[in-house]
Every structure is written in C-alpha cells, then in structure tokens.
Residue frames relative to the residue before (quaternion, step in Angstrom):
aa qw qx qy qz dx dy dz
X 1.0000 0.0000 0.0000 0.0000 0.00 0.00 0.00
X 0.1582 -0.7990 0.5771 0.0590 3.78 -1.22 0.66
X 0.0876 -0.7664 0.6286 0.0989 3.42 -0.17 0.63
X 0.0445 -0.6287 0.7036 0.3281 3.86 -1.36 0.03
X 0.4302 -0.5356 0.7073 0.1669 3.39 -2.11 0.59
X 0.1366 -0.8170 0.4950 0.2623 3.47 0.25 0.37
X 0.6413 -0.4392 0.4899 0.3948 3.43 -1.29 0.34
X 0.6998 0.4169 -0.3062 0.4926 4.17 0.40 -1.22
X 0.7510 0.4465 -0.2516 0.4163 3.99 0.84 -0.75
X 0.5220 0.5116 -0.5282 0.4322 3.23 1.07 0.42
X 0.7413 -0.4671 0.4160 0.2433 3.64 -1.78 0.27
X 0.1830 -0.7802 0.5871 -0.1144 3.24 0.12 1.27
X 0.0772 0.7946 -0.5540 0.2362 3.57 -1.25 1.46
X 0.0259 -0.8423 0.5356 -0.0553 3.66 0.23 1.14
X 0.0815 0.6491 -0.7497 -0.0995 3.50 -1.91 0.17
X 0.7446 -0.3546 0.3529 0.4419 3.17 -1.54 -0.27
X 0.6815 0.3291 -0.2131 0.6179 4.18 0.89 -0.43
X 0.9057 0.2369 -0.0151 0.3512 3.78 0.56 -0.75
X 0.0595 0.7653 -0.6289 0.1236 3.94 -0.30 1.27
X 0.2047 -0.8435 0.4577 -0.1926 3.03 -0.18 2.18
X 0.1044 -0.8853 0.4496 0.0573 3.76 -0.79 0.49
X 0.1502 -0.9088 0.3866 0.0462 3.89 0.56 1.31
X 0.2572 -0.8827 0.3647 0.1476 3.55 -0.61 0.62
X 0.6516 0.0827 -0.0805 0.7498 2.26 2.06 -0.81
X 0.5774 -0.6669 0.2859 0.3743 3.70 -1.00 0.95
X 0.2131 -0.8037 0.5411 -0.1261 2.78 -0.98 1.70
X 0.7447 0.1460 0.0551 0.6489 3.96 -0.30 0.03
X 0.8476 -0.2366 0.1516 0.4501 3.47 -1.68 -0.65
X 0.6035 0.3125 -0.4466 0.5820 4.26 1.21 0.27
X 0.0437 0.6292 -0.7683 0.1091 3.03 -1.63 1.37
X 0.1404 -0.5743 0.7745 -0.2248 3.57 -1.23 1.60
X 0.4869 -0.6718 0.5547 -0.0627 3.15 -0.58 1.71
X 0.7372 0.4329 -0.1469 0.4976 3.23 0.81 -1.28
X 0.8294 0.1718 -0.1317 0.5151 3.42 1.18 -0.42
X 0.0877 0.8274 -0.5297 0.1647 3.60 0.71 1.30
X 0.8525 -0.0472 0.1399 0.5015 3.66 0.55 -0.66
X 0.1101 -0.7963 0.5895 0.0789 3.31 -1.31 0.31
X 0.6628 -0.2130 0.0511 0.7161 3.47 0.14 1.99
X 0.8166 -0.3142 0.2092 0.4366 3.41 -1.59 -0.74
X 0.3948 0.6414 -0.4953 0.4329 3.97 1.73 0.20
X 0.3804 -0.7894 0.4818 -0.0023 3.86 -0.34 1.86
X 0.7992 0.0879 0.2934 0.5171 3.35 0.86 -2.14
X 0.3388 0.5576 -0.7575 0.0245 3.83 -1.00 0.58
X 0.1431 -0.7350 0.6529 -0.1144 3.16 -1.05 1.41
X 0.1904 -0.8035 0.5609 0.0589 3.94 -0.31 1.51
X 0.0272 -0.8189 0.5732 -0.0120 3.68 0.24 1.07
X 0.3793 -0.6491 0.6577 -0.0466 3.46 -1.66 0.89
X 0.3482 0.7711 -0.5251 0.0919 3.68 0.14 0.50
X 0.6479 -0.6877 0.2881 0.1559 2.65 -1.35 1.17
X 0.4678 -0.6175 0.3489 0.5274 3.95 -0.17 0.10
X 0.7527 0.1988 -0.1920 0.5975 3.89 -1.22 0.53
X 0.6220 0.3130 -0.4563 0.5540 4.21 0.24 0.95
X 0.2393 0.5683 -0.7817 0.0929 3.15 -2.13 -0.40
X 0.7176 -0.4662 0.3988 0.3296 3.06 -1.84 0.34
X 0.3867 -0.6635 0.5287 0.3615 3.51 -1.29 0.76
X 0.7571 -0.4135 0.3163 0.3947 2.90 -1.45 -0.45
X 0.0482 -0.6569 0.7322 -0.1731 4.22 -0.58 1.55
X 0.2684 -0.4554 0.8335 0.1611 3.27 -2.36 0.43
X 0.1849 -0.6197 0.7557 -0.1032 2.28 -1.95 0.69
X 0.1897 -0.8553 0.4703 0.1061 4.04 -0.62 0.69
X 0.8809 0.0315 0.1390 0.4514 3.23 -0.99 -0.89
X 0.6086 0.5671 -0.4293 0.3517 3.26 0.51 1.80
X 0.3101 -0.7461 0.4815 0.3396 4.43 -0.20 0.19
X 0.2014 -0.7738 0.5997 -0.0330 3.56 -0.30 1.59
X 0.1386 -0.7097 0.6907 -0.0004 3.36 -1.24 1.01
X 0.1265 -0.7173 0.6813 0.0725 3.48 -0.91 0.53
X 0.2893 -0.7238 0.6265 0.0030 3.98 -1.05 1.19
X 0.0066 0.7710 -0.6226 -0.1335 3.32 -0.33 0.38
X 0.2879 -0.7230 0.6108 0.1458 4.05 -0.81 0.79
X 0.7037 -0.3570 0.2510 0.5607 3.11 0.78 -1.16
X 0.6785 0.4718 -0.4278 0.3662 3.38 -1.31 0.89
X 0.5177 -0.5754 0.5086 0.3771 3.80 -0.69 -0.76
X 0.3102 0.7505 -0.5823 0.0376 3.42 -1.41 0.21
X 0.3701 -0.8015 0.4501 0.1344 2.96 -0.70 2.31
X 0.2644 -0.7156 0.6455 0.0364 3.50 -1.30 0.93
X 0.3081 0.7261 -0.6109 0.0692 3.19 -1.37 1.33
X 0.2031 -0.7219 0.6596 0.0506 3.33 -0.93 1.00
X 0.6899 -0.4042 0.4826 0.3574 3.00 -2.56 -0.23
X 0.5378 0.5233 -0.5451 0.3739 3.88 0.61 0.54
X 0.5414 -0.5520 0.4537 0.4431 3.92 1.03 -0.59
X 0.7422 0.4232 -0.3531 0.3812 2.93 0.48 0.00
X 0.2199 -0.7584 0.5653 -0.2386 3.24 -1.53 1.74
X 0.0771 0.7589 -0.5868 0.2715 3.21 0.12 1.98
X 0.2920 -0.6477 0.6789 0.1852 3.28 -1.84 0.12
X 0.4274 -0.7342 0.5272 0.0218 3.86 -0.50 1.49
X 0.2127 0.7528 -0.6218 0.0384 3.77 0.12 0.67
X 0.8093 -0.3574 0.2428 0.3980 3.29 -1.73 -0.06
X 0.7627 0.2948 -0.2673 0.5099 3.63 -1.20 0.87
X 0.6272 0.4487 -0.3377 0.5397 3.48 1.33 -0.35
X 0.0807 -0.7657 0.6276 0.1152 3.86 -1.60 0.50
X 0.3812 -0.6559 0.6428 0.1065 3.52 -1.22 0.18
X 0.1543 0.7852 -0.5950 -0.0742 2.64 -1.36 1.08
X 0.0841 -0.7679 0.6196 0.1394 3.97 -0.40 1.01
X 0.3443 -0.4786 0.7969 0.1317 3.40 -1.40 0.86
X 0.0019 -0.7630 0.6226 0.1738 3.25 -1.47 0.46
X 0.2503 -0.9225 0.2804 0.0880 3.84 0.74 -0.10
X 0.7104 -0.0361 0.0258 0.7024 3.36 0.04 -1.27
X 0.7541 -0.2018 0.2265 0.5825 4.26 1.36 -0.70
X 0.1364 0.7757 -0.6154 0.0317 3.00 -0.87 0.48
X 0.2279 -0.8266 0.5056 0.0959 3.91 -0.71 0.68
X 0.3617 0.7058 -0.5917 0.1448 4.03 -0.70 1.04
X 0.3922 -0.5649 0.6803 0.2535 2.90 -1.79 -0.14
X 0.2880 -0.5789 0.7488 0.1454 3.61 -2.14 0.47
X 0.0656 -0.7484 0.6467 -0.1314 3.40 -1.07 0.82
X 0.2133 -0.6609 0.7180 0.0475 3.69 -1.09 1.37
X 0.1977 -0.8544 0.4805 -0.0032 3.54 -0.02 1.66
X 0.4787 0.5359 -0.4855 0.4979 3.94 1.53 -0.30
X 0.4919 -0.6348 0.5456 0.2396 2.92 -1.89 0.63
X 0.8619 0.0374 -0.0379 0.5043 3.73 1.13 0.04
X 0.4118 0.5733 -0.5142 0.4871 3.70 1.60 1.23
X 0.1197 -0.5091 0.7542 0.3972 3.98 -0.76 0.07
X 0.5094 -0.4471 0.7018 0.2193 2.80 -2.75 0.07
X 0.1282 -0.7139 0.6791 0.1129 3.03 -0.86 0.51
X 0.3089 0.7766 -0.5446 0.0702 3.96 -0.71 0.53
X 0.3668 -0.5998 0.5932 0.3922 3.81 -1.31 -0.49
X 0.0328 0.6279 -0.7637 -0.1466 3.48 -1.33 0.26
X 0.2416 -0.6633 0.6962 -0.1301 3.48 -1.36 1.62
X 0.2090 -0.7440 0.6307 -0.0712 3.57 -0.91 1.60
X 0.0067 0.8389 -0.5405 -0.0637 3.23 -0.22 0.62
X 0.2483 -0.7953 0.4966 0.2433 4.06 -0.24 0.38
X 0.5845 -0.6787 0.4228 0.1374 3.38 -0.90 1.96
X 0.4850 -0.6570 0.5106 0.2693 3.45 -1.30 0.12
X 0.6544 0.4015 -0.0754 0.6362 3.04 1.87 -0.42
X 0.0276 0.6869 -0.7057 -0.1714 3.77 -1.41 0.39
X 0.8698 0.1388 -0.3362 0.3333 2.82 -2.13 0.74
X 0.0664 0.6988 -0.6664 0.2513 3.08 0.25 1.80
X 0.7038 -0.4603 0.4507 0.2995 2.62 -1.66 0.64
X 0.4354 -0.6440 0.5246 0.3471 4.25 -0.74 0.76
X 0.2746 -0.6637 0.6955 0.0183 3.42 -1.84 0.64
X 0.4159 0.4637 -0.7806 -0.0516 3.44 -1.90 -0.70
X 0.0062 -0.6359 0.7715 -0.0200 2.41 -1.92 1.38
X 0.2664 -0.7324 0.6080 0.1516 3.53 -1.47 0.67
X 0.0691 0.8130 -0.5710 0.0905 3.79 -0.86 0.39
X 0.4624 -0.7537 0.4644 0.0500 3.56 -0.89 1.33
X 0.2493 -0.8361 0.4865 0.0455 4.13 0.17 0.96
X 0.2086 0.6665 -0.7100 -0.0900 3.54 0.70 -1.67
X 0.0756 0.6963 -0.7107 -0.0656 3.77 -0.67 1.13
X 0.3521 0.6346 -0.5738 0.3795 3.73 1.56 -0.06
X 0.7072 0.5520 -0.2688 0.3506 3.66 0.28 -0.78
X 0.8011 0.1965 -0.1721 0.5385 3.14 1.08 -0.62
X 0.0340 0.9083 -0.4166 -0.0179 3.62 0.19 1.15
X 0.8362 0.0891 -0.1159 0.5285 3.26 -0.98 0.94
X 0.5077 0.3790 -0.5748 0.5180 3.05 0.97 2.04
X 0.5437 -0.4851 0.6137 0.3040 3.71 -1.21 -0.60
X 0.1315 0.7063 -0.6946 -0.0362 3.44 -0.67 1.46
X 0.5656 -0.5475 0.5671 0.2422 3.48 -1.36 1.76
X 0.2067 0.7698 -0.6030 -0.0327 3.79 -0.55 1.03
X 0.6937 0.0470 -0.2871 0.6589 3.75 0.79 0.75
X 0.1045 0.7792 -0.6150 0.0601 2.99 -1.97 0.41
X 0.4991 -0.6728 0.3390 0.4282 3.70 -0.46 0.86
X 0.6289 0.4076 -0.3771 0.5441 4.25 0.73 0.42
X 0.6591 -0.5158 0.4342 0.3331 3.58 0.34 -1.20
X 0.5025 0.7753 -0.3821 0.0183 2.73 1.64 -1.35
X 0.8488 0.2432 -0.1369 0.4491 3.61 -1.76 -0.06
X 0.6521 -0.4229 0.4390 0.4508 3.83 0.93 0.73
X 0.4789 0.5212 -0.5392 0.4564 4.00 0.68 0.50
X 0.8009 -0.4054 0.3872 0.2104 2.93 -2.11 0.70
X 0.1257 -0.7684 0.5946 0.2005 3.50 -0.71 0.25
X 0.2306 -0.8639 0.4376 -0.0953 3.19 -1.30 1.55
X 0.1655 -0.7629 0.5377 0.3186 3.58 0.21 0.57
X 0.5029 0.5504 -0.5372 0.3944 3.53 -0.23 1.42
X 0.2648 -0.7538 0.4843 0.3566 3.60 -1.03 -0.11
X 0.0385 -0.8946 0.3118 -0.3178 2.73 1.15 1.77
X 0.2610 0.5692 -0.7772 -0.0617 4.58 -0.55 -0.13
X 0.1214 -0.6539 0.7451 0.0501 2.81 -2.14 0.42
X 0.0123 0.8080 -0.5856 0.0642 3.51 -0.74 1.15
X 0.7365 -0.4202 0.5292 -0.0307 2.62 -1.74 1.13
X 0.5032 0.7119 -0.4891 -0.0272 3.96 -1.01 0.72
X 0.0057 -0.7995 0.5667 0.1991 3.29 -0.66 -0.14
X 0.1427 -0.7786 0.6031 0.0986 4.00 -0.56 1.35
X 0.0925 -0.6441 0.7374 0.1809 3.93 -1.24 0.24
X 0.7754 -0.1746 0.2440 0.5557 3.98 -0.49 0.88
X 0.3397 0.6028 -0.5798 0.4302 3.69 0.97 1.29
X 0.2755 -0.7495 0.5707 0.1914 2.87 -1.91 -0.18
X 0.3089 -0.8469 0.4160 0.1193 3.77 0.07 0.76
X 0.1906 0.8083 -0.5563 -0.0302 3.88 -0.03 0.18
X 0.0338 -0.7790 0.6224 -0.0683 3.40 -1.00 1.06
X 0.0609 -0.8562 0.4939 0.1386 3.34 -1.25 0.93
X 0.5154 -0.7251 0.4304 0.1529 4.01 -0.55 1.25
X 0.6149 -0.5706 0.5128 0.1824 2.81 -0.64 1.51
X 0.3194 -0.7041 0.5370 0.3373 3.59 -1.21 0.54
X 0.6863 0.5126 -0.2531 0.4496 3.74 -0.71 1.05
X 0.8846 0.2341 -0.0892 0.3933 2.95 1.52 -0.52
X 0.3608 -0.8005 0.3728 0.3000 3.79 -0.24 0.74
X 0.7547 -0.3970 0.4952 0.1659 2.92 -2.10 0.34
X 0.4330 0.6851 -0.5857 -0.0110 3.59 -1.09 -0.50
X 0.6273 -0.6636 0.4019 -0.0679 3.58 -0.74 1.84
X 0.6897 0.6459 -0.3246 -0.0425 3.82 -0.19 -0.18
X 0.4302 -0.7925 0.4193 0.1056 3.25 -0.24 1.68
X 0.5270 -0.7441 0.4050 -0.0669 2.75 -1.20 1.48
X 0.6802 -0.4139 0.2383 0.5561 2.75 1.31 -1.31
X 0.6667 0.3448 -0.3858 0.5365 3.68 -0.91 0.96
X 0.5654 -0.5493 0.5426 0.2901 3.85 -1.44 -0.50
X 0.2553 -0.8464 0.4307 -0.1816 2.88 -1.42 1.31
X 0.2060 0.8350 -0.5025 -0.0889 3.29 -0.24 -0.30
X 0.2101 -0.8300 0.5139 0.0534 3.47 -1.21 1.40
X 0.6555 -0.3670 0.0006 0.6600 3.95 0.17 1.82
X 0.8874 -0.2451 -0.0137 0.3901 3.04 -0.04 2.41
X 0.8235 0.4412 -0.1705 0.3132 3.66 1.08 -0.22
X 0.4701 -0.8021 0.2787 0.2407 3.13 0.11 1.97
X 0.0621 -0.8331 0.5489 -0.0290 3.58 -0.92 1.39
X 0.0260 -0.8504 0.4960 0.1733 3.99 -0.26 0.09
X 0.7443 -0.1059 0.3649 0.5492 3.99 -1.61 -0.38
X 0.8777 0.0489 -0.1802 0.4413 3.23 -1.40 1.39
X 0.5973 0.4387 -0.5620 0.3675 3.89 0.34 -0.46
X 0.3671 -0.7289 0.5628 0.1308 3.40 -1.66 -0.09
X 0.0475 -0.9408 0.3229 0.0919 3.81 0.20 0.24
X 0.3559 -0.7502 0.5319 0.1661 3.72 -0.18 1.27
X 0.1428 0.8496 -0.5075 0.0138 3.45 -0.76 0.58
X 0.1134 -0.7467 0.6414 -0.1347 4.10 0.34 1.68
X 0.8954 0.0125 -0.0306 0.4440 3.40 -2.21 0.70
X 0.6907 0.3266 -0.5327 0.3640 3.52 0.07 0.89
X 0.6093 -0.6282 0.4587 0.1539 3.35 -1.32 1.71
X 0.8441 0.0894 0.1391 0.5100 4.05 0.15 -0.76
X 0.0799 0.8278 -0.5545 0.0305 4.12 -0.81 1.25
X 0.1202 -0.7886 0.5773 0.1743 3.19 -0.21 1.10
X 0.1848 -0.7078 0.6809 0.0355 3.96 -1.21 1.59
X 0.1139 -0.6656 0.7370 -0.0286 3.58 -1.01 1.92
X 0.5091 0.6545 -0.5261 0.1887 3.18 -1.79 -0.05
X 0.4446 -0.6539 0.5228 0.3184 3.33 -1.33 -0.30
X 0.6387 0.6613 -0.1990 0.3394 3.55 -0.09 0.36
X 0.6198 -0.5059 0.5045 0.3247 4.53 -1.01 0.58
X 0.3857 0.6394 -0.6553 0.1141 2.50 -1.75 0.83
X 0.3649 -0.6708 0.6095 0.2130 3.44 -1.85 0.06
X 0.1674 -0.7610 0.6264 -0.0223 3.80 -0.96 1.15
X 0.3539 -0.6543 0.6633 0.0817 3.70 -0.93 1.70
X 0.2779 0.6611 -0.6957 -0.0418 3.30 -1.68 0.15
X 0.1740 -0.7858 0.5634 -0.1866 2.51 0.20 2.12
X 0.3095 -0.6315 0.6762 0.2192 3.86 -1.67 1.06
C-alpha cells in the first residue's frame, strides 16, 4: 500500500523569524490521524529567518537529525559543543536522560532552509550525544547514501532504533529498492518530481509505504527514504 502526505496537508505554522511545515503533529498542530509513522516521531520543514533560531529548550529521550537544504545553522547545547551545519552536512543529537541547545540562522540576510527528523529510540535515558558528519550525496547521484543506522554501517549515524535512513539525489535516474518483509517505507521529497511504482510525487509530499515487497523511485529530484522495523 502507498499513501501520499501531501506537502499542502501537512501543519503549517508561521511567525515573524519562522514558517514551519509538520507532518506529523508536532507543538500547537495535532492530527490524531497523523501522529507518527512506526518509530518516524517528526519531519518538520523549517524556514528561518536570517539573525533568529530557536532559543535555548531540552529535549529527552529521542534521536534528532538535523537536514540542512540550504543555508547554515549554528548549534549549541549543554555538552559544549558549538558547530555550524551547512549544506551536505547532518546532525545528529541523541537526547536521552536531557540534553539542552539552541539552533541559530547566523547570516545576516540568508533564511535556512533544513529538516529536523525525531526518531523514537528503543531505549530511554541514554546516555546524550551530538554528532556531525559530511554525506556530499551531490556526489553520489542516483544512488542511496546509508546516513544513519542502528550499527553505523558505511560511516552512518548510529541510532538506537531499528531504523536506516538514506539520503538521495536522482537527475533522470532510477532507484530500485527492495523492503524487508515486516517493515515499512516512508518517502520524503525534498525537492523536484518523482514518481514511486508509477505514482507522481513532488517537494514536500511524504509517502507511507506497508506490505509492499520492492519500489521502483523515477524522476528528477532529493530526498530522504525510512526503513523503519
């Protein structure tokens, strides 16, 4: 089965510094109908404005990913550690027993554009993390780069989930993947046009995918694929 999440039906949330997109209900949008996907928690398409970001907030028992689309956004937390996230680069804070930072658009007149992706652990009160790690999936087109996983494998993130997450970017490629039996799918397109076995997808939709063995992804265009147990 495939469901799409459209891009227009997600939860939409603006201020003067921030013009956010929820997929699943997150903060002050909540959609019952769309709380989670397997152990996928959060994809949240944030806009920030240049010279804002989030103050400092905690956050616990969860595996944060940070996406960068484009722009910058400086990260600091209560471990010390103070970095700046640019394109092709990802983040990853574990938060565990707690863990305290802030996100910051440090240009004086670029927005960031990025995902942050929550994934819910298999475990609470882990020990805290931040790690940072460099992909260039521009480099590798029209393949899957493994950028978390519950081992490490291939230089990916470790997750306390039973969880890969990949990376793509296709130009008039083709992408064929086959699904574990037991385990679902979830799609979300970054940007450009797609189609998943024949069904036209675009920038922002999201795509549930249960009981189907093998997806072939055409098209021209970014994205990030769950295979989630």
């Amino acid at each position: 089965m495939i469901t799409i999440r459209k891009a227009n039906d997600r939860g939409h949330v603006t201020s003067d510094w921030l013009n956010t997109y929820h997929t699943f209900s997150f903060g002050e949008y909540y959609d019952p109908q769309h709380m989670h996907f397997k152990s996928l928690r959060v994809i949240n398409e944030d806009y920030v404005k240049a010279n804002t970001g989030f103050p400092f907030h905690d956050h616990r028992d969860m595996e944060i990913l940070t996406y960068i689309i484009s722009g910058e956004l400086q990260h600091k937390d209560s471990l010390n550690n103070t970095s700046i996230i640019r394109r092709g680069e990802m983040q990853l804070m574990r938060a565990g027993i707690g863990i305290t930072h802030s996100e910051f658009n440090p240009s004086k007149d670029t927005d960031v554009h990025l995902l942050q992706i929550w994934v819910m652990p298999n475990a609470k009160a882990l020990k805290p993390l931040y790690q940072q790690k460099e992909f260039h999936q521009a480099n590798h087109t029209g393949k899957l780069i493994l950028v978390a996983s519950p081992d490490g494998q291939d230089n990916s993130f470790t997750i306390a989930q039973d969880a890969k997450i990949y990376a793509a970017i296709i130009d008039k490629t083709q992408i064929d993947y086959v699904i574990p039996q037991d385990r679902g799918v979830w799609i979300q397109v970054i940007s450009g046009d797609l189609t998943i076995n024949g069904i036209a997808i675009k920038n922002g939709d999201g795509v549930a995918i249960t009981d189907e063995s093998n997806i072939t992804i055409d098209g021209n265009g970014e994205f990030i694929l769950f295979d989630l147990g």
